[in-house]
N, CA, C and O atoms as CSV, one atom per row, in Angstrom:
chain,resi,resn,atom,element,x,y,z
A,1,UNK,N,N,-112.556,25.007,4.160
A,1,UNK,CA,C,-113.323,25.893,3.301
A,1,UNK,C,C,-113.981,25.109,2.171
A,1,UNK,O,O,-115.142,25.257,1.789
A,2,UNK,N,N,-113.282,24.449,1.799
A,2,UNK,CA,C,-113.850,23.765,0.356
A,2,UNK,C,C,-114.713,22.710,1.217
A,2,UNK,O,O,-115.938,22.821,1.160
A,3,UNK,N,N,-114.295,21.957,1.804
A,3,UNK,CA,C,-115.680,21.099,2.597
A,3,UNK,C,C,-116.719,21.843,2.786
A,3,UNK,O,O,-117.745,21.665,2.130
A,4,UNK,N,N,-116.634,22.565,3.491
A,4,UNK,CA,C,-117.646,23.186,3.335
A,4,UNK,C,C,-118.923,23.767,2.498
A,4,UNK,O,O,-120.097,23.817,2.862
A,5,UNK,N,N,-118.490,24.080,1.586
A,5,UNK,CA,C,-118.792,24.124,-0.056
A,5,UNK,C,C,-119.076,22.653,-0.815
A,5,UNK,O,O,-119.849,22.698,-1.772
A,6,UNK,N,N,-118.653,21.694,-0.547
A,6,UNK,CA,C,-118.831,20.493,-1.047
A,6,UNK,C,C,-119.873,19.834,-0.131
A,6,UNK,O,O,-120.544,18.848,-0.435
A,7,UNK,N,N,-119.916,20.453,0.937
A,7,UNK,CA,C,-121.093,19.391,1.989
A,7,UNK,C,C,-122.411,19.944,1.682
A,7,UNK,O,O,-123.446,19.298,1.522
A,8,UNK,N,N,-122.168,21.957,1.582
A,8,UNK,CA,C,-123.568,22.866,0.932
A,8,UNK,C,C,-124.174,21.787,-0.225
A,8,UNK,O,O,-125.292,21.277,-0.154
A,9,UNK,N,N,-123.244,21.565,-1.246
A,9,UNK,CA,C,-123.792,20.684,-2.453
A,9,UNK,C,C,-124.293,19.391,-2.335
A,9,UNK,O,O,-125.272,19.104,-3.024
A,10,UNK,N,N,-123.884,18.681,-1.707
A,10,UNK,CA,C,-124.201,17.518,-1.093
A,10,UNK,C,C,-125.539,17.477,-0.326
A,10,UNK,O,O,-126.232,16.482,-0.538
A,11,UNK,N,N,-125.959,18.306,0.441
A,11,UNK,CA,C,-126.874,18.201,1.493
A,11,UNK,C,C,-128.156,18.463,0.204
A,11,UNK,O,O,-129.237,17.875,0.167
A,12,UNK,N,N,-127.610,19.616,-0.887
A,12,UNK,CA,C,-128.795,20.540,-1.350
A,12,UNK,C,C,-128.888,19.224,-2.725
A,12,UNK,O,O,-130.049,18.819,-2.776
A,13,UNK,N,N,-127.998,18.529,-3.759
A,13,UNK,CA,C,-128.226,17.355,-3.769
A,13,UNK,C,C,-129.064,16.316,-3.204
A,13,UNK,O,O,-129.530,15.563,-4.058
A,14,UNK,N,N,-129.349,16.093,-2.143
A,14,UNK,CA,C,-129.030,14.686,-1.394
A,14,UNK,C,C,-131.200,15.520,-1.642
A,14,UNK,O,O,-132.070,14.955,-2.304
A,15,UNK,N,N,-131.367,16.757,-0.927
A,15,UNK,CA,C,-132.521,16.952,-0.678
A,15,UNK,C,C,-133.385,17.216,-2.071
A,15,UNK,O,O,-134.582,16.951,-2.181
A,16,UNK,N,N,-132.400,17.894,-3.308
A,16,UNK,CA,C,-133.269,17.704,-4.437
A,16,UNK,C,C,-133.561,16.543,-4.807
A,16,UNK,O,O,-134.773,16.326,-4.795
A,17,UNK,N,N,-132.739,15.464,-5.228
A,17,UNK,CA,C,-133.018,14.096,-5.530
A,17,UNK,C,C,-134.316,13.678,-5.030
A,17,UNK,O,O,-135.107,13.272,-5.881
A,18,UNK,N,N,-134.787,13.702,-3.509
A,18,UNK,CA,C,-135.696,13.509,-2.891
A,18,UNK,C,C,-137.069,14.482,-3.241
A,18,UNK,O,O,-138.284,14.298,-3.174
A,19,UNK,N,N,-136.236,15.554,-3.629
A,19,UNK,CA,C,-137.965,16.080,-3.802
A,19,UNK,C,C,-137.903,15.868,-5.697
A,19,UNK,O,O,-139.020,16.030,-6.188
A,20,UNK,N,N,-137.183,15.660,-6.371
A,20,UNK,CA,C,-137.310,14.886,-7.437
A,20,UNK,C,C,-137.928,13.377,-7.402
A,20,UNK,O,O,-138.380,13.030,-8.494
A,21,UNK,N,N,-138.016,12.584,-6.539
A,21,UNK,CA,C,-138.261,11.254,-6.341
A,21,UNK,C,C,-140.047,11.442,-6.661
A,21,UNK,O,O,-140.861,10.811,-7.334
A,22,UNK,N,N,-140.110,12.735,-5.726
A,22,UNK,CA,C,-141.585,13.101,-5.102
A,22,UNK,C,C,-142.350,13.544,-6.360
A,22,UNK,O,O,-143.579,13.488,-6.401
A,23,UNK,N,N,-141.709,13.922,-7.237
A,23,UNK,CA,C,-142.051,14.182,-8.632
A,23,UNK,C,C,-142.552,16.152,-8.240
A,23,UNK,O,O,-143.398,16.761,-8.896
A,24,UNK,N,N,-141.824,16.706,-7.153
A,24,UNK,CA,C,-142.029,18.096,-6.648
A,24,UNK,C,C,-141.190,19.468,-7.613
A,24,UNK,O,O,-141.359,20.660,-7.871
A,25,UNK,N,N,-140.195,18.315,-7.901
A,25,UNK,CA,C,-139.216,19.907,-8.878
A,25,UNK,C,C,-138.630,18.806,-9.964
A,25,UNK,O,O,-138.836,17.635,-9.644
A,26,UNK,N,N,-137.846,19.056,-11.351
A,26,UNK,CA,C,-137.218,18.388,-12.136
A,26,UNK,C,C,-136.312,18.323,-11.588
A,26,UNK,O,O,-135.981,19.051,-10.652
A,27,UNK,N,N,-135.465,17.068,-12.242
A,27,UNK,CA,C,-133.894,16.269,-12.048
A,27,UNK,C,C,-132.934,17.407,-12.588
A,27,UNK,O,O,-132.044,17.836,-11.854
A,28,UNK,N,N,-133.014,17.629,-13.169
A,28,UNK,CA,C,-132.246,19.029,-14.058
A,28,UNK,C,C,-132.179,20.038,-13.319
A,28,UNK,O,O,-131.065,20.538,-13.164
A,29,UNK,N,N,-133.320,20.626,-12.658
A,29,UNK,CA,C,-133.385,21.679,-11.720
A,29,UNK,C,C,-132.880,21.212,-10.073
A,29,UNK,O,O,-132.422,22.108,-9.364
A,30,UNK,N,N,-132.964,20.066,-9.618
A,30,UNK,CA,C,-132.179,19.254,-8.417
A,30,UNK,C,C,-130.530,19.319,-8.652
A,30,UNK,O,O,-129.642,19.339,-7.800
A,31,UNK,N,N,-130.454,19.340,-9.770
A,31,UNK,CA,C,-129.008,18.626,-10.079
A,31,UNK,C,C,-127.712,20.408,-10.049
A,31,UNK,O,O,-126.543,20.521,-9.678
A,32,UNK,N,N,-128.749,21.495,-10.652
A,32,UNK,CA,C,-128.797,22.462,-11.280
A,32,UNK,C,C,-128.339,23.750,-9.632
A,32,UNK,O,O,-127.483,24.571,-9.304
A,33,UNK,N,N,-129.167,23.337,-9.289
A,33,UNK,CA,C,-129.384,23.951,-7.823
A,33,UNK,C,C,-128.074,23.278,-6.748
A,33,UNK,O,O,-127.416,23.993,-5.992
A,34,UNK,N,N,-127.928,22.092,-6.856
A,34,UNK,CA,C,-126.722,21.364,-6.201
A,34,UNK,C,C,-125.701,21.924,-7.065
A,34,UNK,O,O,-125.410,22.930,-6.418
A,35,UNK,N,N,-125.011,21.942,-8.029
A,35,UNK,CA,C,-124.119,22.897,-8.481
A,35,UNK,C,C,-123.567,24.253,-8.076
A,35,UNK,O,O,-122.443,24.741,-7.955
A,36,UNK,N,N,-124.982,24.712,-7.897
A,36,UNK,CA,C,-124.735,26.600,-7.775
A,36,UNK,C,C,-124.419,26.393,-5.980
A,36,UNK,O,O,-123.788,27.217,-5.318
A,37,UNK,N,N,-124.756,25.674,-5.669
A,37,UNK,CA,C,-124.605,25.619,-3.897
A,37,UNK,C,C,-123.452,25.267,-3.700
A,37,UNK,O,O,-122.962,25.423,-2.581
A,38,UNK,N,N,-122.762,24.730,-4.686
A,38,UNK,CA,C,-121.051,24.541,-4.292
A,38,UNK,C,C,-120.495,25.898,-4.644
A,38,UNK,O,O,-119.265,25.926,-4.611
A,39,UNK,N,N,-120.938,26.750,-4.891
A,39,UNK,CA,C,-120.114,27.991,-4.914
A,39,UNK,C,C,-120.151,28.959,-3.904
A,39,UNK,O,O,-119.391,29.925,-3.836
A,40,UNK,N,N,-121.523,28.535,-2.707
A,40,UNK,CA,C,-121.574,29.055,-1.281
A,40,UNK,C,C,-121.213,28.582,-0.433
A,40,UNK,O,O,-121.092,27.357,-0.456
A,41,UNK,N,N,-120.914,29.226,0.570
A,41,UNK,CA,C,-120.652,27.718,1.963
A,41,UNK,C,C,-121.971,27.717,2.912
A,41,UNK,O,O,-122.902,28.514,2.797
A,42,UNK,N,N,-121.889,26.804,3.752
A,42,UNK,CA,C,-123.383,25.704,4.121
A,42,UNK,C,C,-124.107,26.987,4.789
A,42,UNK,O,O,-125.309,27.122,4.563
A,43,UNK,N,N,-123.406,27.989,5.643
A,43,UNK,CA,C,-123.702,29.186,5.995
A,43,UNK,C,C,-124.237,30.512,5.114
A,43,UNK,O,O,-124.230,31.692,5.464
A,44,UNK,N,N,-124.616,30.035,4.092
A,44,UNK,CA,C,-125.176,30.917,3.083
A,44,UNK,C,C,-126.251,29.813,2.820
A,44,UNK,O,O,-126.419,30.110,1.637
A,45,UNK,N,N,-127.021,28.873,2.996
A,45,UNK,CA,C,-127.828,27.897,2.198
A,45,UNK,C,C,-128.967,28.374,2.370
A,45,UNK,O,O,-129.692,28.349,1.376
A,46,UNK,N,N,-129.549,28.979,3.675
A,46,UNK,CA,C,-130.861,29.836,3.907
A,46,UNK,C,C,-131.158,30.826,3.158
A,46,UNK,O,O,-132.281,31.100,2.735
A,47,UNK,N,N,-129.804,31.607,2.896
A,47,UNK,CA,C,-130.119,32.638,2.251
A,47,UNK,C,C,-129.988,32.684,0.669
A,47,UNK,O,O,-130.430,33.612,-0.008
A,48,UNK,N,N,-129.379,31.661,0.200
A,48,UNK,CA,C,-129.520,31.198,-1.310
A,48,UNK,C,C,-130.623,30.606,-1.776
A,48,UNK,O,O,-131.059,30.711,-2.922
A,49,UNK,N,N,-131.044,30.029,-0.962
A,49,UNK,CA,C,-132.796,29.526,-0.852
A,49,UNK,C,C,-133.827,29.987,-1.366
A,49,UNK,O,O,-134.614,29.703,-2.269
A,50,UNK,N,N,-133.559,31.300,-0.079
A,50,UNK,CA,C,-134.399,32.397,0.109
A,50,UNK,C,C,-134.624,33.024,-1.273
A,50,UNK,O,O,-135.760,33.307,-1.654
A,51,UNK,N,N,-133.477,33.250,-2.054
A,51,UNK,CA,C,-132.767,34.453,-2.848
A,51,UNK,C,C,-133.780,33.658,-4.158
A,51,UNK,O,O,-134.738,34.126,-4.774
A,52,UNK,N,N,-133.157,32.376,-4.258
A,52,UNK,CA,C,-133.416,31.703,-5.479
A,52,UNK,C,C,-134.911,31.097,-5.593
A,52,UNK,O,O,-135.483,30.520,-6.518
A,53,UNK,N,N,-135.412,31.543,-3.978
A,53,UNK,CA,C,-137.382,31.516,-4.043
A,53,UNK,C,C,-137.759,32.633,-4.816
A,53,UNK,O,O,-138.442,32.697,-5.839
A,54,UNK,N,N,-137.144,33.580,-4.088
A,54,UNK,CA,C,-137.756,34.948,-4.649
A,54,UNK,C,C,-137.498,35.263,-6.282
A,54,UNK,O,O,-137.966,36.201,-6.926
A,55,UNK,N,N,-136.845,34.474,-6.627
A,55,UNK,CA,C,-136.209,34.417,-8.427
A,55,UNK,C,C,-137.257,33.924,-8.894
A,55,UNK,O,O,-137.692,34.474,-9.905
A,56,UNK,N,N,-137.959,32.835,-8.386
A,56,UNK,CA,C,-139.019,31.698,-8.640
A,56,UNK,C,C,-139.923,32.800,-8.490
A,56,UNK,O,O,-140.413,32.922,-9.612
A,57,UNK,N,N,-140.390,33.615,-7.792
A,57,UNK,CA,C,-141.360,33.635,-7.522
A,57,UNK,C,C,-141.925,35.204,-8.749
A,57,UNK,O,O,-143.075,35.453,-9.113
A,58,UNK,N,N,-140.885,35.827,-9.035
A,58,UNK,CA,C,-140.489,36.590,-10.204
A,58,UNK,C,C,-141.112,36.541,-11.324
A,58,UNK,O,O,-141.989,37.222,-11.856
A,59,UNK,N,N,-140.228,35.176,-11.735
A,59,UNK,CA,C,-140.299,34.175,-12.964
A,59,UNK,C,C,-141.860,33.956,-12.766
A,59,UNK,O,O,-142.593,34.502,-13.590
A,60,UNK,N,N,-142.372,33.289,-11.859
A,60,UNK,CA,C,-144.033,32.555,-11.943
A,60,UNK,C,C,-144.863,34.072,-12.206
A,60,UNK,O,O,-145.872,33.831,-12.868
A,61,UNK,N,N,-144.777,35.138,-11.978
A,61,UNK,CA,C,-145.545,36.321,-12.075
A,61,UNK,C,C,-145.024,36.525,-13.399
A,61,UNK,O,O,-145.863,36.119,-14.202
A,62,UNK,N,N,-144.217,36.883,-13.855
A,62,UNK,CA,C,-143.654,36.762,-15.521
A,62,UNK,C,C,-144.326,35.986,-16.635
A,62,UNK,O,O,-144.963,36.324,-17.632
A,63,UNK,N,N,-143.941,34.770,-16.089
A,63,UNK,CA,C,-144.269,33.721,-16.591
A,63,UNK,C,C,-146.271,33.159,-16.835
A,63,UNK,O,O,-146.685,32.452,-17.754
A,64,UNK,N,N,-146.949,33.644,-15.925
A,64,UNK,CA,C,-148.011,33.745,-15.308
A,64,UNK,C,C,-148.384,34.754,-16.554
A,64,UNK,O,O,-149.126,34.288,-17.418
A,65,UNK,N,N,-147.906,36.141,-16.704
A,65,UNK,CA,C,-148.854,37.015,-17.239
A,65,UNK,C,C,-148.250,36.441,-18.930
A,65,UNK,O,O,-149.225,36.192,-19.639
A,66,UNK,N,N,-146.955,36.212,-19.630
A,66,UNK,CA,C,-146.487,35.619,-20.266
A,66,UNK,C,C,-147.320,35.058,-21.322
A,66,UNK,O,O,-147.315,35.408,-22.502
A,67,UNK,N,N,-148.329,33.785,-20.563
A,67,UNK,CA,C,-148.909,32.726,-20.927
A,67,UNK,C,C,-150.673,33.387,-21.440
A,67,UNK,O,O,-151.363,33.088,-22.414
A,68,UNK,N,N,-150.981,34.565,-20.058
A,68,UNK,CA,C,-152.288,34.934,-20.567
A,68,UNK,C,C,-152.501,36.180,-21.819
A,68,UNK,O,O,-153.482,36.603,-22.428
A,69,UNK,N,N,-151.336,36.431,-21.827
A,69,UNK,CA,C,-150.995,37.540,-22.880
A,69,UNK,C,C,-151.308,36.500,-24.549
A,69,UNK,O,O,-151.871,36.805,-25.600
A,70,UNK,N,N,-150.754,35.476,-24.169
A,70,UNK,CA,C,-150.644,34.571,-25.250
A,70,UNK,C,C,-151.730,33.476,-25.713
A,70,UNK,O,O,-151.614,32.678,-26.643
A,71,UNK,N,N,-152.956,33.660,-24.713
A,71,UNK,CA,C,-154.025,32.901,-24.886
A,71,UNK,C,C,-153.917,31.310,-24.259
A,71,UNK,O,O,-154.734,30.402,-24.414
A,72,UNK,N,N,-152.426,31.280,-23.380
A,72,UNK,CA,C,-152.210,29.967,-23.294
A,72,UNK,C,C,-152.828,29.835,-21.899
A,72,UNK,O,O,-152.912,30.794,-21.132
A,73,UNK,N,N,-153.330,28.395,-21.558
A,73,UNK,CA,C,-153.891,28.460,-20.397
A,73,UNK,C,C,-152.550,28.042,-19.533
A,73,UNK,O,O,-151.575,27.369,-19.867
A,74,UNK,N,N,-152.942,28.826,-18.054
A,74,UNK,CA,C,-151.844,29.081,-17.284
A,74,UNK,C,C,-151.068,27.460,-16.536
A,74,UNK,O,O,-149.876,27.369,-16.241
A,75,UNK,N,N,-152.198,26.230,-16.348
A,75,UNK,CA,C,-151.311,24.936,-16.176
A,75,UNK,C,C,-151.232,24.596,-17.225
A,75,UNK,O,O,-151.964,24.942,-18.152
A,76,UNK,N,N,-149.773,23.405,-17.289
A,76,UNK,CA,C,-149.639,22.681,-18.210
A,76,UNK,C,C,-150.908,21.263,-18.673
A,76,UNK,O,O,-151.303,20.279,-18.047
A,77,UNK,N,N,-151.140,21.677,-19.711
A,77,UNK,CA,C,-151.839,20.787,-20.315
A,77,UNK,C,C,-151.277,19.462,-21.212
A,77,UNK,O,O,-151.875,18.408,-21.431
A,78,UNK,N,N,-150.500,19.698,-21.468
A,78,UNK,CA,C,-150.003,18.412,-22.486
A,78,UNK,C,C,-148.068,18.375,-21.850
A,78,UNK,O,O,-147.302,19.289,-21.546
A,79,UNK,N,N,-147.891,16.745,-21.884
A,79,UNK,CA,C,-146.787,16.269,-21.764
A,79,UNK,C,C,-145.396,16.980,-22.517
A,79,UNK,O,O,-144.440,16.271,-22.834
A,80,UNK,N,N,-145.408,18.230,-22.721
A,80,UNK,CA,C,-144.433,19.253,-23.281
A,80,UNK,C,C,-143.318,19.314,-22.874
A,80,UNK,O,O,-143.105,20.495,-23.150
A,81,UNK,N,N,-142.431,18.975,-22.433
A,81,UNK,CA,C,-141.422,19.540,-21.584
A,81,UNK,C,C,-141.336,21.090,-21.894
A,81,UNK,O,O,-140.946,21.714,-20.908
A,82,UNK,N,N,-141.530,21.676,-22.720
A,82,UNK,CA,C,-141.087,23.047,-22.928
A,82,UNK,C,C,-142.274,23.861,-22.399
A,82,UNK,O,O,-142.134,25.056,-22.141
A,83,UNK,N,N,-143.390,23.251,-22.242
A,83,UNK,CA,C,-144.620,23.736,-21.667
A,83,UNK,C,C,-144.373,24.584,-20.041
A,83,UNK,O,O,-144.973,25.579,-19.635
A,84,UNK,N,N,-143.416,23.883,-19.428
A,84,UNK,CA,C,-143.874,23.991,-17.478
A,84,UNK,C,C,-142.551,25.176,-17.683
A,84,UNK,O,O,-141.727,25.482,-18.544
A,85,UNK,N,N,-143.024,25.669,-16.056
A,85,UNK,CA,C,-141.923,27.035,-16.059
A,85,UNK,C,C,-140.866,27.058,-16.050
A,85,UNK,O,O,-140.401,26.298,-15.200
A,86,UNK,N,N,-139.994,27.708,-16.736
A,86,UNK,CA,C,-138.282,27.307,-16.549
A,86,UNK,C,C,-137.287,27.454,-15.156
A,86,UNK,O,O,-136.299,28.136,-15.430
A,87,UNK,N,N,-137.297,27.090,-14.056
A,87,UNK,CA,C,-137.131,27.064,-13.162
A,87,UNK,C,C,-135.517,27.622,-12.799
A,87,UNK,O,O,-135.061,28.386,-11.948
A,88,UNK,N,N,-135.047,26.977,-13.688
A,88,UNK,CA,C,-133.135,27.320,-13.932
A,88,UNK,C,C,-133.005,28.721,-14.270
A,88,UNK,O,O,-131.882,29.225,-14.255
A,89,UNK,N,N,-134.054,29.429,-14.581
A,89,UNK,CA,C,-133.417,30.487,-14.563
A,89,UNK,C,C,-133.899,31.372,-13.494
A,89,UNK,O,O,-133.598,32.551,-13.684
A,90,UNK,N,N,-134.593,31.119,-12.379
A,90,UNK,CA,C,-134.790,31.402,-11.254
A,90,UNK,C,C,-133.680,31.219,-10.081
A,90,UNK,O,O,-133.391,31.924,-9.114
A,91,UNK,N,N,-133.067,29.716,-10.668
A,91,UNK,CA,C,-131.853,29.416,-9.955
A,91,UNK,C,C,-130.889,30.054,-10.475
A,91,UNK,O,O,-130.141,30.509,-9.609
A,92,UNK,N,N,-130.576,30.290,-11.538
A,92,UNK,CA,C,-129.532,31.231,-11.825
A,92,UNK,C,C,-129.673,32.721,-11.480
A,92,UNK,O,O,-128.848,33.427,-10.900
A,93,UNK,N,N,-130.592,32.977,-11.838
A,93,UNK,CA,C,-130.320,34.124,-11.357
A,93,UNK,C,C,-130.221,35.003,-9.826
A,93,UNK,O,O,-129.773,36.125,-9.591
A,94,UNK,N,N,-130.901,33.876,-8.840
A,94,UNK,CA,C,-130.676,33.930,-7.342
A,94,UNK,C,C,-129.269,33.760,-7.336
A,94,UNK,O,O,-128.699,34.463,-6.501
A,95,UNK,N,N,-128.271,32.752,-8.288
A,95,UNK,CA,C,-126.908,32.757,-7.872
A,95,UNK,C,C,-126.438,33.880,-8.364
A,95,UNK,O,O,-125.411,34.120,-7.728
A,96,UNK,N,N,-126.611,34.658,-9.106
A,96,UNK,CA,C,-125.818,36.065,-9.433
A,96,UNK,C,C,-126.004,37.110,-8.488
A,96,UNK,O,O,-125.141,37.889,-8.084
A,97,UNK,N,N,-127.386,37.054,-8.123
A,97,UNK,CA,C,-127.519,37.768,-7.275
A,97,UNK,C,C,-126.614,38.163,-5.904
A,97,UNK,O,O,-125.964,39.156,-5.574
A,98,UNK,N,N,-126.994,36.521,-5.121
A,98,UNK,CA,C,-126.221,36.149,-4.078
A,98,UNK,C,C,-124.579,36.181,-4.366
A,98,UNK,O,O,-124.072,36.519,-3.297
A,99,UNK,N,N,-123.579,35.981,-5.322
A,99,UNK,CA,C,-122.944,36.170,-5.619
A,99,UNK,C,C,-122.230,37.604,-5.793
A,99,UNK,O,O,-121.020,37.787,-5.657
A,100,UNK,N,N,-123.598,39.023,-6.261
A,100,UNK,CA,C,-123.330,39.839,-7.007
A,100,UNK,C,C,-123.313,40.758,-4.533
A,100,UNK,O,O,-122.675,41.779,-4.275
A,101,UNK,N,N,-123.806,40.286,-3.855
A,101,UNK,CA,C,-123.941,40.810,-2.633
A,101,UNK,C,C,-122.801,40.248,-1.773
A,101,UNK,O,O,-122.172,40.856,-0.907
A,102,UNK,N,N,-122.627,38.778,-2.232
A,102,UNK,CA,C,-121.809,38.375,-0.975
A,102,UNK,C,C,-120.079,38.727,-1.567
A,102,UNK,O,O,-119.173,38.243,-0.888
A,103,UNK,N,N,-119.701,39.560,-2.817
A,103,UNK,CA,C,-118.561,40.551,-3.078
A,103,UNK,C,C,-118.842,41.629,-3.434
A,103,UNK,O,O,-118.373,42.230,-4.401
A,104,UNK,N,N,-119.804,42.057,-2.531
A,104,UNK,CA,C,-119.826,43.985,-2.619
A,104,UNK,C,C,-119.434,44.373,-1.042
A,104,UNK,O,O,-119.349,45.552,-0.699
């Protein structure tokens, strides 16, 4: 059981790093996402995915109207870190979710 759970993290690790390399998602959000995947087993990884796209995809419509409400233009323009979308909480909240279904 726990291997299992430790290999989910590992694999989802092993593949953020790589799309971190690619400069595709932050190290924080790779690292962030490998965490929450040790609390599923490898048989939930499609659907935590899935869960924690659709969080993303939430957040970017949020986030999206957010920015034009505020006069800000919608890409990042300047080297901000606080500028680009917060992604972790897309991942978090796909894990509550998935969490809040897979004990009901």
């Amino acid at each position: 059981m726990v291997g299992n759970h430790a290999l989910h993290a590992a694999i989802a690790l092993a593949v953020g790093m790589a799309l971190f390399a690619l400069r595709i998602v932050g190290g924080g959000d790779a690292k962030f996402y490998a965490a929450i995947a040790a609390w599923f087993p490898l048989r939930s990884a499609g659907a935590l995915f899935m869960v924690v796209g659709g969080c993303g995809f939430v957040l970017l419509i949020i986030w999206f109207v957010a920015r034009r409400l505020a006069g800000k233009p919608i890409s990042k323009t300047r080297n901000d870190p606080f500028d680009g979308l917060p992604y972790g909480i897309a991942i978090a909240s796909g894990a509550v979710i998935m969490n809040l279904v897979a004990n009901s």
